[in-house]
Biopython code that builds the backbone (N, CA, C, O; Angstrom):
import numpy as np
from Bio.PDB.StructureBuilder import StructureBuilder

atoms = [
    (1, "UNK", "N", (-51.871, 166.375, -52.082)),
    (1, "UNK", "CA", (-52.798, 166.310, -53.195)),
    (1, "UNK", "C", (-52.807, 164.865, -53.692)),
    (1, "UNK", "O", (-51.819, 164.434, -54.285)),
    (2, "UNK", "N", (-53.888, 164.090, -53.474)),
    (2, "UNK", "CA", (-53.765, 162.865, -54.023)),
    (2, "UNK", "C", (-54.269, 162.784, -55.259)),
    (2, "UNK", "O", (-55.268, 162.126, -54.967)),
    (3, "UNK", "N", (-54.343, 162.927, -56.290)),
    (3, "UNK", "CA", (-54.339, 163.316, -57.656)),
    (3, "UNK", "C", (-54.381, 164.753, -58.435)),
    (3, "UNK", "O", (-55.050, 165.738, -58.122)),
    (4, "UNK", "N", (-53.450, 164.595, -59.579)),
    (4, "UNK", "CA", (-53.169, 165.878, -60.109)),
    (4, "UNK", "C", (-54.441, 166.467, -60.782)),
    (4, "UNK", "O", (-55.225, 165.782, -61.438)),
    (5, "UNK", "N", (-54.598, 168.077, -60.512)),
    (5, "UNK", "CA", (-55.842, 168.638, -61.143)),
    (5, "UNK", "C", (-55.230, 169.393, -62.340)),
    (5, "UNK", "O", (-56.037, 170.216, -62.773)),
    (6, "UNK", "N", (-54.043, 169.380, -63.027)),
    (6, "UNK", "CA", (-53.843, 169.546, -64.025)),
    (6, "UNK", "C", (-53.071, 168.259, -65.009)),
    (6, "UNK", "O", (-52.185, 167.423, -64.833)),
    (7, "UNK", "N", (-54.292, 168.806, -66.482)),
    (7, "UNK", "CA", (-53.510, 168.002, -67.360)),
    (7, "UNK", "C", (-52.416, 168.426, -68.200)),
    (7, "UNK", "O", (-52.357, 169.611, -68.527)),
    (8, "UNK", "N", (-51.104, 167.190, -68.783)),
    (8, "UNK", "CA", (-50.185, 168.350, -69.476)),
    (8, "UNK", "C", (-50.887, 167.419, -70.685)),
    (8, "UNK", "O", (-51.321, 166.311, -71.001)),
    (9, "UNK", "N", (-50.542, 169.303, -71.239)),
    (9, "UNK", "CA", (-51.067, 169.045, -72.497)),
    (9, "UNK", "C", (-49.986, 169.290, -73.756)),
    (9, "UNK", "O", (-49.311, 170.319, -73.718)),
    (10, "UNK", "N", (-49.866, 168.632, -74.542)),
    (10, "UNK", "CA", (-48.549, 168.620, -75.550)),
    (10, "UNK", "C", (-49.262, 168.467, -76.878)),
    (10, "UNK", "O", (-50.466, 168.234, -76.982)),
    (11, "UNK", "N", (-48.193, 168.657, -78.144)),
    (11, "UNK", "CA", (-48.811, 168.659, -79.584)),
    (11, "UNK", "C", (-49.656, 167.595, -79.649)),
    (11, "UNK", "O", (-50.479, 167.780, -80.546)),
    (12, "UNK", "N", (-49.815, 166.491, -79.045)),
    (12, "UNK", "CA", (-50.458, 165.630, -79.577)),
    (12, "UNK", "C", (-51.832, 165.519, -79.610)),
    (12, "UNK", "O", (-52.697, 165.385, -80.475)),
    (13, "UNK", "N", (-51.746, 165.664, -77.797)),
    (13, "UNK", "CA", (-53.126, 166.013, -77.267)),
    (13, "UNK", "C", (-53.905, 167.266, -77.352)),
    (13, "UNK", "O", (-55.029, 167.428, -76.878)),
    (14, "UNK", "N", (-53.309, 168.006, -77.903)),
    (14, "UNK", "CA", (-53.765, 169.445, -78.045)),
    (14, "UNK", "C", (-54.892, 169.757, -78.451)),
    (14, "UNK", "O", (-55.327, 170.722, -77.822)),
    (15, "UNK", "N", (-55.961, 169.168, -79.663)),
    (15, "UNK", "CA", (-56.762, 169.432, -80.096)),
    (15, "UNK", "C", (-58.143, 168.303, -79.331)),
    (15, "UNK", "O", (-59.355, 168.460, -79.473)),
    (16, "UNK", "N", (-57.620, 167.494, -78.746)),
    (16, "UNK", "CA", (-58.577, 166.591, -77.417)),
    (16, "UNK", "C", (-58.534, 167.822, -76.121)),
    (16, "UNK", "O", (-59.150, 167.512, -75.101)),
    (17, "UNK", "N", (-58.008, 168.848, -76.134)),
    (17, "UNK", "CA", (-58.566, 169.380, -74.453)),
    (17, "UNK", "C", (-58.665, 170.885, -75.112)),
    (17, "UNK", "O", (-59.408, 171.638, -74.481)),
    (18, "UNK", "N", (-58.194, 171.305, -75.987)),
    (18, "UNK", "CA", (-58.704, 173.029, -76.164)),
    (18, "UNK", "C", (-59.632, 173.550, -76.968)),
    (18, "UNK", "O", (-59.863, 174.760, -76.963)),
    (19, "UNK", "N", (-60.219, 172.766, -77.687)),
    (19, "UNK", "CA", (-61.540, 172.448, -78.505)),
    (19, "UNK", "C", (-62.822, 173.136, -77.785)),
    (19, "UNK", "O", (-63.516, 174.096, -78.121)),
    (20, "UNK", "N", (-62.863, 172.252, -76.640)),
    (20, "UNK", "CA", (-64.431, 172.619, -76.016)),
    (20, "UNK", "C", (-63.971, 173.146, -74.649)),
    (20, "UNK", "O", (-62.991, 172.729, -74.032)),
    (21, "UNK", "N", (-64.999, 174.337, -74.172)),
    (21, "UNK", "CA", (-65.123, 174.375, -72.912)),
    (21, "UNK", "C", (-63.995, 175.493, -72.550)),
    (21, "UNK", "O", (-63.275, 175.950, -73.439)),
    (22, "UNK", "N", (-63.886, 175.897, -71.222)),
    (22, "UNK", "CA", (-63.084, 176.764, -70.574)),
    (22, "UNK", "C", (-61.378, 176.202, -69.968)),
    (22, "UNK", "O", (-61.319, 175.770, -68.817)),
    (23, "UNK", "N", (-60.332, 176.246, -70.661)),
    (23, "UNK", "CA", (-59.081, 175.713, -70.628)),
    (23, "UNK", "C", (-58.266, 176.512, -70.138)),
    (23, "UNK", "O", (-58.006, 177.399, -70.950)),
    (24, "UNK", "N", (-57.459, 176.675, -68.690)),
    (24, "UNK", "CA", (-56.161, 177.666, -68.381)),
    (24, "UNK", "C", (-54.867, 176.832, -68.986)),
    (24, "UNK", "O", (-54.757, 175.673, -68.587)),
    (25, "UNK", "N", (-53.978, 177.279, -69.825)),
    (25, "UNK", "CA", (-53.295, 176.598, -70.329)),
    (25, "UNK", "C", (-51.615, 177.790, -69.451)),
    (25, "UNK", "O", (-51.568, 179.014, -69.328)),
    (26, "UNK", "N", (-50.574, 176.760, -69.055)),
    (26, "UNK", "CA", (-49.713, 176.945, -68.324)),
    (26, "UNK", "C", (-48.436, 176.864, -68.765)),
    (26, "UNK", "O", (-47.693, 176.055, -68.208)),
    (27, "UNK", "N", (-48.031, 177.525, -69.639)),
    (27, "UNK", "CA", (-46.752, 177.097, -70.092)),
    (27, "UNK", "C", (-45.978, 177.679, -69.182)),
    (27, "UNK", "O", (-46.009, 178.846, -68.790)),
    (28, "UNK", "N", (-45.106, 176.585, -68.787)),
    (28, "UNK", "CA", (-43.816, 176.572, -67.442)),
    (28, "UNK", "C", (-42.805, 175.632, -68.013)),
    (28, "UNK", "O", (-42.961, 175.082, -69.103)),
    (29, "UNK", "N", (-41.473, 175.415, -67.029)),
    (29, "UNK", "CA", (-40.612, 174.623, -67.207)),
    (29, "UNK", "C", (-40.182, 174.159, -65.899)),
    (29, "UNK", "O", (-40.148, 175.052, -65.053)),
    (30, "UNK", "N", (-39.856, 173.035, -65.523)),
    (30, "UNK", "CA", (-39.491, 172.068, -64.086)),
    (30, "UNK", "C", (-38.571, 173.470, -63.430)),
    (30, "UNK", "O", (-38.796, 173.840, -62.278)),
    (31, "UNK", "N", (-37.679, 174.076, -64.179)),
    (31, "UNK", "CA", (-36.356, 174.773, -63.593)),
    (31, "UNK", "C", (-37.128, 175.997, -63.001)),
    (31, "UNK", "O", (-36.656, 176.356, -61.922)),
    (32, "UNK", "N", (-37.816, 176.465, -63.283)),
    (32, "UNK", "CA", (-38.615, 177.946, -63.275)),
    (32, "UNK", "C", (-38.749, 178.076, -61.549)),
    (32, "UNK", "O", (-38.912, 177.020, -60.939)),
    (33, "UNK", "N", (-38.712, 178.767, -61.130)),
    (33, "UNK", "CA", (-39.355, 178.296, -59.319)),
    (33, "UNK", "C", (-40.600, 179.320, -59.307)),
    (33, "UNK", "O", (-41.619, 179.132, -58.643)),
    (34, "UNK", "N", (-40.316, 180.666, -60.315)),
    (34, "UNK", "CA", (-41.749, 180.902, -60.227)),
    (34, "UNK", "C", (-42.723, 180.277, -60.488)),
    (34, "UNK", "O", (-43.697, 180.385, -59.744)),
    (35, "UNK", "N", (-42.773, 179.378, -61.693)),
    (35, "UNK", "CA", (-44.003, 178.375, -62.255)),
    (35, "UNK", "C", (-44.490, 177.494, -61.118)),
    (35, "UNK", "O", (-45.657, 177.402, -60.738)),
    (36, "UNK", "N", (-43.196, 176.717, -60.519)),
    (36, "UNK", "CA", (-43.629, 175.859, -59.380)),
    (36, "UNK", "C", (-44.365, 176.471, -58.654)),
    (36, "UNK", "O", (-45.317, 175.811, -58.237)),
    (37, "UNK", "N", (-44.281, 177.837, -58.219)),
    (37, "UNK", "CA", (-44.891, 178.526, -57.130)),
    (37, "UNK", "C", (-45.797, 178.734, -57.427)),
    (37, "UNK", "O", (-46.654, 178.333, -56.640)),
    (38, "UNK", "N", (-46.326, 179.458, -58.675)),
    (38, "UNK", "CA", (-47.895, 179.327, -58.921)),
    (38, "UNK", "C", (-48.537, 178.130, -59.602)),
    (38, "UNK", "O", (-49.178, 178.248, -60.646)),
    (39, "UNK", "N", (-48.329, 176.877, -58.925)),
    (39, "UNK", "CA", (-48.551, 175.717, -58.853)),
    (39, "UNK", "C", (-50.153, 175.825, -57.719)),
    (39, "UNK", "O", (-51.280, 175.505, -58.097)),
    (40, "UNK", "N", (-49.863, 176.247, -56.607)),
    (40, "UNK", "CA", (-50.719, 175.740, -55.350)),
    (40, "UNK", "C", (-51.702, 177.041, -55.448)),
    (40, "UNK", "O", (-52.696, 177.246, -54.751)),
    (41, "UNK", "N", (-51.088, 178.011, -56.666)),
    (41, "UNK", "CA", (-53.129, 178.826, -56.721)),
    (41, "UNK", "C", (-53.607, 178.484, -57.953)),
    (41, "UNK", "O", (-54.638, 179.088, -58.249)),
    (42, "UNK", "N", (-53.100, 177.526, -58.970)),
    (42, "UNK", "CA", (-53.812, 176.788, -59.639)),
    (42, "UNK", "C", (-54.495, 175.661, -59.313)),
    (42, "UNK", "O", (-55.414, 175.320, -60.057)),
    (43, "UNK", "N", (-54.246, 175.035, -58.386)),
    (43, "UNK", "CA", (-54.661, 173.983, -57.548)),
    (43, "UNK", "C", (-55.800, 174.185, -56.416)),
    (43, "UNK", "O", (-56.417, 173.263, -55.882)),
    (44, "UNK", "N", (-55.969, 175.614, -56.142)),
    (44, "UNK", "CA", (-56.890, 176.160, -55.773)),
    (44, "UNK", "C", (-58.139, 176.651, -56.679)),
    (44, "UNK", "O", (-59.309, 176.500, -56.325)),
    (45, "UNK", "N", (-57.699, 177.321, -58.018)),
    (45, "UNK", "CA", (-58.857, 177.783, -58.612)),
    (45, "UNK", "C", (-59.273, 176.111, -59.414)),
    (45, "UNK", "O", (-60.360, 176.136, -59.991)),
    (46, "UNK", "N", (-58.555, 174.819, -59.475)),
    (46, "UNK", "CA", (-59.153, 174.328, -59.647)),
    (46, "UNK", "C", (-60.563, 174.030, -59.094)),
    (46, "UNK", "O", (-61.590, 174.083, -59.770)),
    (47, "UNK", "N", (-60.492, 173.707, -57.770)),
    (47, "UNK", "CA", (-61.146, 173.575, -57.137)),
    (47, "UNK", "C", (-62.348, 174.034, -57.129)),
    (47, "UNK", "O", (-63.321, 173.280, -57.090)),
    (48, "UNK", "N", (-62.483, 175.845, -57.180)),
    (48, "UNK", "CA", (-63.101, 176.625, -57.640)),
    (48, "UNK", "C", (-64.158, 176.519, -58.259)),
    (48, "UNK", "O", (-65.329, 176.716, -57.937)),
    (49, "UNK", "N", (-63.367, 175.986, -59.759)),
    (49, "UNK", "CA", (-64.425, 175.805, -61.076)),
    (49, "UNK", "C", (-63.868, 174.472, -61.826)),
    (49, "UNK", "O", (-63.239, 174.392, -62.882)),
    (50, "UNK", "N", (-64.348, 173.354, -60.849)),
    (50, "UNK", "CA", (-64.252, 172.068, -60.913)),
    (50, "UNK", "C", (-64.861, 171.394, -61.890)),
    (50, "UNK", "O", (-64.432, 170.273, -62.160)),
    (51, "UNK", "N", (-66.067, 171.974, -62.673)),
    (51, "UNK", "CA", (-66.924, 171.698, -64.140)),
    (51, "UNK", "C", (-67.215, 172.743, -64.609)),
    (51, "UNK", "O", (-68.266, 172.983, -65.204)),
    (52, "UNK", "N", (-66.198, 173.600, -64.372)),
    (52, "UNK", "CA", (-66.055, 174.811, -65.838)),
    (52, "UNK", "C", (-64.917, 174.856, -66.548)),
    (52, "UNK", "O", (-64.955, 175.069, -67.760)),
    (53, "UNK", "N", (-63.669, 174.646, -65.833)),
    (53, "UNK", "CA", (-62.222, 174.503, -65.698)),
    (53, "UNK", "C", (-61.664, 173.505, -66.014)),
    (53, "UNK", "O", (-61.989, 172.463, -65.444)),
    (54, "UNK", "N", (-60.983, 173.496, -66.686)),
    (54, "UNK", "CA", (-59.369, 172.743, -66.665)),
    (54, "UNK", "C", (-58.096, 173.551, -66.740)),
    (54, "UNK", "O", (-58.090, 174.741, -67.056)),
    (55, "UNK", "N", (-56.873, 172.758, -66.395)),
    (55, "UNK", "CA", (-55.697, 173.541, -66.573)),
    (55, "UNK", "C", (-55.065, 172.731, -67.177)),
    (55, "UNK", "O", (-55.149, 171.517, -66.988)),
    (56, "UNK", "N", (-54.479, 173.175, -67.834)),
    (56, "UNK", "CA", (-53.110, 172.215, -68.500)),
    (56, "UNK", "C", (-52.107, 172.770, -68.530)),
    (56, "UNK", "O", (-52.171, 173.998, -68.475)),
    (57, "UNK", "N", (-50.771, 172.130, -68.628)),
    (57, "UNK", "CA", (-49.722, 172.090, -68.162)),
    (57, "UNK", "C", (-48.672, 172.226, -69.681)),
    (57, "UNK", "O", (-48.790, 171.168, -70.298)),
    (58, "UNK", "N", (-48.160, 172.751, -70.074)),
    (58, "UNK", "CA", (-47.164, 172.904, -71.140)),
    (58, "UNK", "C", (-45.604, 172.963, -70.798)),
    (58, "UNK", "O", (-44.867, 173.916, -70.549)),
    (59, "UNK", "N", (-45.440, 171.968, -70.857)),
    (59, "UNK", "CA", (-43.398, 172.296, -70.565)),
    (59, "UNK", "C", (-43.138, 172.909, -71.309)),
    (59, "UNK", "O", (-43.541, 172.320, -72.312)),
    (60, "UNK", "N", (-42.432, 174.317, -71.784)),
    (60, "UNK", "CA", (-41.765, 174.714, -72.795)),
    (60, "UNK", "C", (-40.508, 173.732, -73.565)),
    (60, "UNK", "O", (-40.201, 173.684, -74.756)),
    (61, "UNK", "N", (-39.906, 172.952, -72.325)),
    (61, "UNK", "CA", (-38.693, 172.171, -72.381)),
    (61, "UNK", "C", (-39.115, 171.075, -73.628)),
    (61, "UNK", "O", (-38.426, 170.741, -74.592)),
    (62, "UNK", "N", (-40.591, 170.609, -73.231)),
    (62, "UNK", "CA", (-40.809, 169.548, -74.431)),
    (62, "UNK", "C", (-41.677, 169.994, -75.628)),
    (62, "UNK", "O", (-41.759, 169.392, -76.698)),
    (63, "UNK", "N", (-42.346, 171.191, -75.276)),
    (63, "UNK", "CA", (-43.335, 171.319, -76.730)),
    (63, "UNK", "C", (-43.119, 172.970, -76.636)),
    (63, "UNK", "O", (-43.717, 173.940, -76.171)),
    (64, "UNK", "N", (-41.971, 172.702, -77.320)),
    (64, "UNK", "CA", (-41.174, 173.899, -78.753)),
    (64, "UNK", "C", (-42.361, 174.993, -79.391)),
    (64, "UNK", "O", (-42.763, 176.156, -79.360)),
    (65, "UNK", "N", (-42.551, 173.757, -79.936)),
    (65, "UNK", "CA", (-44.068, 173.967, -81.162)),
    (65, "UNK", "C", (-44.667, 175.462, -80.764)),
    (65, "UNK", "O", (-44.491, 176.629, -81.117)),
    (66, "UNK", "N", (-45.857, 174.385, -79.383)),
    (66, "UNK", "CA", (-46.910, 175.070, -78.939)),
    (66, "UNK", "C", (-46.101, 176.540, -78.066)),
    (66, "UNK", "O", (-46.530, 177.692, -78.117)),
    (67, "UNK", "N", (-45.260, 176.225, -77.551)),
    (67, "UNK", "CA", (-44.048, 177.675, -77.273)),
    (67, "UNK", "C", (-44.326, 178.647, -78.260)),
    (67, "UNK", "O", (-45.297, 179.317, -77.906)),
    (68, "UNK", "N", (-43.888, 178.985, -79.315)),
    (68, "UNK", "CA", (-43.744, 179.067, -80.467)),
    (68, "UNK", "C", (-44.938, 179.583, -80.945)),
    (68, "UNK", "O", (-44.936, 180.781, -81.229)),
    (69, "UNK", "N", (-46.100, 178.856, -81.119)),
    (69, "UNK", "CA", (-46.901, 179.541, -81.848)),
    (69, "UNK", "C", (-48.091, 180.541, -80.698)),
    (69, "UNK", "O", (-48.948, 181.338, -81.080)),
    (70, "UNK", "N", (-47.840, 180.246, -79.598)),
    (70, "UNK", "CA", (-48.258, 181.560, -79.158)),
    (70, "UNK", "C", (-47.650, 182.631, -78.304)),
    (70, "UNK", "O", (-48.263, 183.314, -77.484)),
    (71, "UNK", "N", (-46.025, 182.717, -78.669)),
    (71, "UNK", "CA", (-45.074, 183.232, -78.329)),
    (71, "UNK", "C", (-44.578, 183.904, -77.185)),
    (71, "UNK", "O", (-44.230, 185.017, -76.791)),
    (72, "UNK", "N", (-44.698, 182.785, -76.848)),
    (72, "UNK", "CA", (-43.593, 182.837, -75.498)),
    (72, "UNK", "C", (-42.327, 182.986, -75.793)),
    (72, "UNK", "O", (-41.669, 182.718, -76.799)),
    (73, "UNK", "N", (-41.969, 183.648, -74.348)),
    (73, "UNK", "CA", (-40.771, 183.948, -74.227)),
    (73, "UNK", "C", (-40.456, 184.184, -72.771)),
    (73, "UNK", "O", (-39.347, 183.921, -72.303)),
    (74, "UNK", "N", (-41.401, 184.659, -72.096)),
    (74, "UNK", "CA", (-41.080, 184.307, -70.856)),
    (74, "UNK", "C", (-41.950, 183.259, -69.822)),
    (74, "UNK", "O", (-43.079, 182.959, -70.210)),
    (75, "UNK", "N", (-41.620, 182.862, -68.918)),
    (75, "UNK", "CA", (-42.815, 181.775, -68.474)),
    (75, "UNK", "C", (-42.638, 182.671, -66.808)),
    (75, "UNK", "O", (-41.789, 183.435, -66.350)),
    (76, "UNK", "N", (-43.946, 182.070, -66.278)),
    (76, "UNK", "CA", (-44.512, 181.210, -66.537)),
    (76, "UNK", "C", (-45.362, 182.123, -67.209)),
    (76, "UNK", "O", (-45.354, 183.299, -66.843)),
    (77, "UNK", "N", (-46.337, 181.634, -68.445)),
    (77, "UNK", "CA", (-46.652, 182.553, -69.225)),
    (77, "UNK", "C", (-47.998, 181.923, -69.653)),
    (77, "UNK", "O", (-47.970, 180.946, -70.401)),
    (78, "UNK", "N", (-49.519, 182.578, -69.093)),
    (78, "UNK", "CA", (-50.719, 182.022, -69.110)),
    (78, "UNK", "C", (-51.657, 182.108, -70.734)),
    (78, "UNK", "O", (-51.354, 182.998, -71.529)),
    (79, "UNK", "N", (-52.525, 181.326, -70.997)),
    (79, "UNK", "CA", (-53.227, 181.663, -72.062)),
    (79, "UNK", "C", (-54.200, 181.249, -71.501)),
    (79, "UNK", "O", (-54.144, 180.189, -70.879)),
    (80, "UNK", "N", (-55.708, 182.221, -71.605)),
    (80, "UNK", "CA", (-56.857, 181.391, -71.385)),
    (80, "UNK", "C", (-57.645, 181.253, -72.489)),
    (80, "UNK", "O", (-57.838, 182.204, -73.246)),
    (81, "UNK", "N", (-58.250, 179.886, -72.711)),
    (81, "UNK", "CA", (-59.047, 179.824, -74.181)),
    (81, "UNK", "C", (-60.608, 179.155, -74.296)),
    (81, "UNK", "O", (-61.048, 178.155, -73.728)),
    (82, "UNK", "N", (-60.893, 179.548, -74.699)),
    (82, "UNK", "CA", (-62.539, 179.072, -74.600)),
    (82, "UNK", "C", (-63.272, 178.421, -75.912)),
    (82, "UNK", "O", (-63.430, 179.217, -76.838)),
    (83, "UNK", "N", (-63.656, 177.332, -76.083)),
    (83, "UNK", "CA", (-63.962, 176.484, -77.340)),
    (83, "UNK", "C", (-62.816, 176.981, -78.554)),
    (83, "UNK", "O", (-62.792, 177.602, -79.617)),
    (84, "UNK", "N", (-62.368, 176.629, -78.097)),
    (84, "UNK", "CA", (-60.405, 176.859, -78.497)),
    (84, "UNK", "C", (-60.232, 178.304, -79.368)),
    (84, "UNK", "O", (-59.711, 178.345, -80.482)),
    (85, "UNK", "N", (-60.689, 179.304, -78.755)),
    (85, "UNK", "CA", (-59.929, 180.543, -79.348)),
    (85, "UNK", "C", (-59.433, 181.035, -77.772)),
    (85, "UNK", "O", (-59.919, 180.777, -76.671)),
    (86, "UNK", "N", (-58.138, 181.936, -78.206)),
    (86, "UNK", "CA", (-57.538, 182.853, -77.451)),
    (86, "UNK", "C", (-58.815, 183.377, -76.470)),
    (86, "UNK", "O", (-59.900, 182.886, -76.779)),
    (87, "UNK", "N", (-58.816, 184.140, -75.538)),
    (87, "UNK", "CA", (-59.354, 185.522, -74.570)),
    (87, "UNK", "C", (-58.973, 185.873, -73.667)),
    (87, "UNK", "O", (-59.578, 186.714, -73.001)),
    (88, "UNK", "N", (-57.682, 185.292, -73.266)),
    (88, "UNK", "CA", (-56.647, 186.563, -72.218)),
    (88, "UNK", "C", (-55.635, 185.680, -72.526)),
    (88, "UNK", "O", (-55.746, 184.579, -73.065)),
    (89, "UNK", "N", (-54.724, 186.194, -72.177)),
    (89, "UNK", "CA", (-52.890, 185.712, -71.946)),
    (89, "UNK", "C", (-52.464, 186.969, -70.810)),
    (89, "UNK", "O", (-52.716, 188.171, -70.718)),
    (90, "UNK", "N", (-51.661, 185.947, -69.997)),
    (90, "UNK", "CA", (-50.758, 186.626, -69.237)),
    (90, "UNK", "C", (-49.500, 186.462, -68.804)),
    (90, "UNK", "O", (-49.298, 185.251, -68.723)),
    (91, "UNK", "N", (-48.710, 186.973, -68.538)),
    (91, "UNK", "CA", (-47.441, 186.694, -68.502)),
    (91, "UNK", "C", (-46.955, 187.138, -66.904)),
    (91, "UNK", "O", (-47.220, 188.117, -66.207)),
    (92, "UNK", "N", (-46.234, 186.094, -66.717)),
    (92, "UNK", "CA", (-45.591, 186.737, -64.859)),
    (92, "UNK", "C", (-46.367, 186.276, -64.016)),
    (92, "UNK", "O", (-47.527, 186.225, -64.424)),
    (93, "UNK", "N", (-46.225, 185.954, -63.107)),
    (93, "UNK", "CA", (-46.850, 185.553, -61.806)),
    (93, "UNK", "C", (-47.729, 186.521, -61.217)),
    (93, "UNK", "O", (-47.435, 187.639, -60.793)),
    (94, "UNK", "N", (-48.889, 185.928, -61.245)),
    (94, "UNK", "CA", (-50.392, 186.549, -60.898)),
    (94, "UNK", "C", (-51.192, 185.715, -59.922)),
    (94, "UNK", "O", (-51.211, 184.492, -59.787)),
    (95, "UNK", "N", (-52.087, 187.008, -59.038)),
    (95, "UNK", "CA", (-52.270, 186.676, -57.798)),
    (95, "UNK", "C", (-53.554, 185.631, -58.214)),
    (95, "UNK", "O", (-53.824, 185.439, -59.399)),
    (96, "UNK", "N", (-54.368, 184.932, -57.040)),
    (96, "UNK", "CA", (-54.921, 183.733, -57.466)),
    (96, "UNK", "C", (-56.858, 184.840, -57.652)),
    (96, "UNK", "O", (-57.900, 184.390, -58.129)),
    (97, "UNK", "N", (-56.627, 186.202, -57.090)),
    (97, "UNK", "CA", (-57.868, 186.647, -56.962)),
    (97, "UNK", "C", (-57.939, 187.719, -58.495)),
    (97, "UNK", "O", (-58.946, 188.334, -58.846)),
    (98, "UNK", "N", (-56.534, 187.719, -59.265)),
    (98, "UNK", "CA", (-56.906, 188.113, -60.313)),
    (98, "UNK", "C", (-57.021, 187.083, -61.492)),
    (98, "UNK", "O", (-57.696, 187.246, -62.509)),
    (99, "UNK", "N", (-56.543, 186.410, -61.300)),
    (99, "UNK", "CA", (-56.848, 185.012, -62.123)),
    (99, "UNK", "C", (-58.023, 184.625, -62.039)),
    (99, "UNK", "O", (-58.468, 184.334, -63.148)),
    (100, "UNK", "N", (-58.923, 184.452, -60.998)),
    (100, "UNK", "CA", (-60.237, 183.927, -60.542)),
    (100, "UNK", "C", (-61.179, 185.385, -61.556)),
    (100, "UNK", "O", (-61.887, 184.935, -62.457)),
    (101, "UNK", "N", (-61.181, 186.704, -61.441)),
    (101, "UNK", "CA", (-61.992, 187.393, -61.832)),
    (101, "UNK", "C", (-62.049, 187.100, -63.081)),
    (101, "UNK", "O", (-63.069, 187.167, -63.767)),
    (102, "UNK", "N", (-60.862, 186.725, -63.486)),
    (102, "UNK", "CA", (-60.603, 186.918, -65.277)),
    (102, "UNK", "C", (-61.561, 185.497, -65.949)),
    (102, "UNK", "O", (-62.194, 185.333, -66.992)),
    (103, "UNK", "N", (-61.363, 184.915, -65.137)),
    (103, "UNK", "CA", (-61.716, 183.303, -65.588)),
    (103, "UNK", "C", (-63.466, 183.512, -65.507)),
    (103, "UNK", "O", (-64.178, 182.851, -66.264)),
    (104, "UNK", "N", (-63.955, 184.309, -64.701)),
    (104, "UNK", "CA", (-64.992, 184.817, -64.163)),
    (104, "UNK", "C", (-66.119, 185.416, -65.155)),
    (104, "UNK", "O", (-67.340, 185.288, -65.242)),
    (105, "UNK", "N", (-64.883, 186.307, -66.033)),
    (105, "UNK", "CA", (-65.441, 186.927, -67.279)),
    (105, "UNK", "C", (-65.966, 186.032, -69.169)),
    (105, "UNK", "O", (-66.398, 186.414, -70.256)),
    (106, "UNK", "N", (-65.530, 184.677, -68.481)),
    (106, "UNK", "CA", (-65.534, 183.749, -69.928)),
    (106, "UNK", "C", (-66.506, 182.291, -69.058)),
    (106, "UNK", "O", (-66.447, 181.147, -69.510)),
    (107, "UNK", "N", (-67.309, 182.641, -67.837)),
    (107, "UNK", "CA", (-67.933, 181.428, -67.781)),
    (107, "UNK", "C", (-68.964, 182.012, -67.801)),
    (107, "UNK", "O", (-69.124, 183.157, -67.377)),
    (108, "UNK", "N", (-70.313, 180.879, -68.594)),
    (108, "UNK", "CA", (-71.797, 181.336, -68.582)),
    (108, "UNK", "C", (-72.575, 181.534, -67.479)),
    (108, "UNK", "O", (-73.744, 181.899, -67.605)),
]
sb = StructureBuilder()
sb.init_structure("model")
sb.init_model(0)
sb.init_chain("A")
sb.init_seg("    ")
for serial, (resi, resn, name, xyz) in enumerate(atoms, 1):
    if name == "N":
        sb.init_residue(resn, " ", resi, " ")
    sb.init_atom(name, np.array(xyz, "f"), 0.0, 1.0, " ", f" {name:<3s}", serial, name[0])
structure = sb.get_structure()
């Protein structure tokens, strides 16, 4: 992959990428090996929906916060949000053809 198709997104930047538009947001941690693993079907549905999509990336390890306020507890643990409200969360490792339908249901 010669450039990354996800951005991480942390407290700072938070309100520059979940504002507008269709956002998969990824809270994982480096240690996790499930997160790593559903690394390469996020990297696929980028692809997918290349100007509908983004993903971003949340370390739990560095942003507590955003952990926290939409309560996690286990990772890798999905939120999808659309002109920045909630409309699915998921938790656990999910296949890349149910992820794709869901994402399916929030584009125009």
């Amino acid at each position: 992959m010669e450039k990354s198709t996800f951005i991480n997104i942390n407290f700072v930047n938070w309100e520059q990428y979940v504002n507008q538009g269709l956002i998969l947001l990824d809270f994982w941690a480096p240690w996790c090996t499930a997160c790593i693993a559903q690394d390469k079907i996020y990297d696929e549905i980028a692809q997918i929906f290349p100007d509908s999509l983004l993903i971003g990336k949340i370390d739990v390890n560095d942003n507590r916060v955003l952990a926290d306020k939409f309560g996690v507890r286990n990772i890798p643990f999905l939120i999808l949000m659309k002109d920045g409200k909630q409309v699915m969360q998921m938790s656990g490792i999910e296949s890349k053809e149910h992820l794709i339908s869901q994402i399916k249901k929030h584009i125009l």
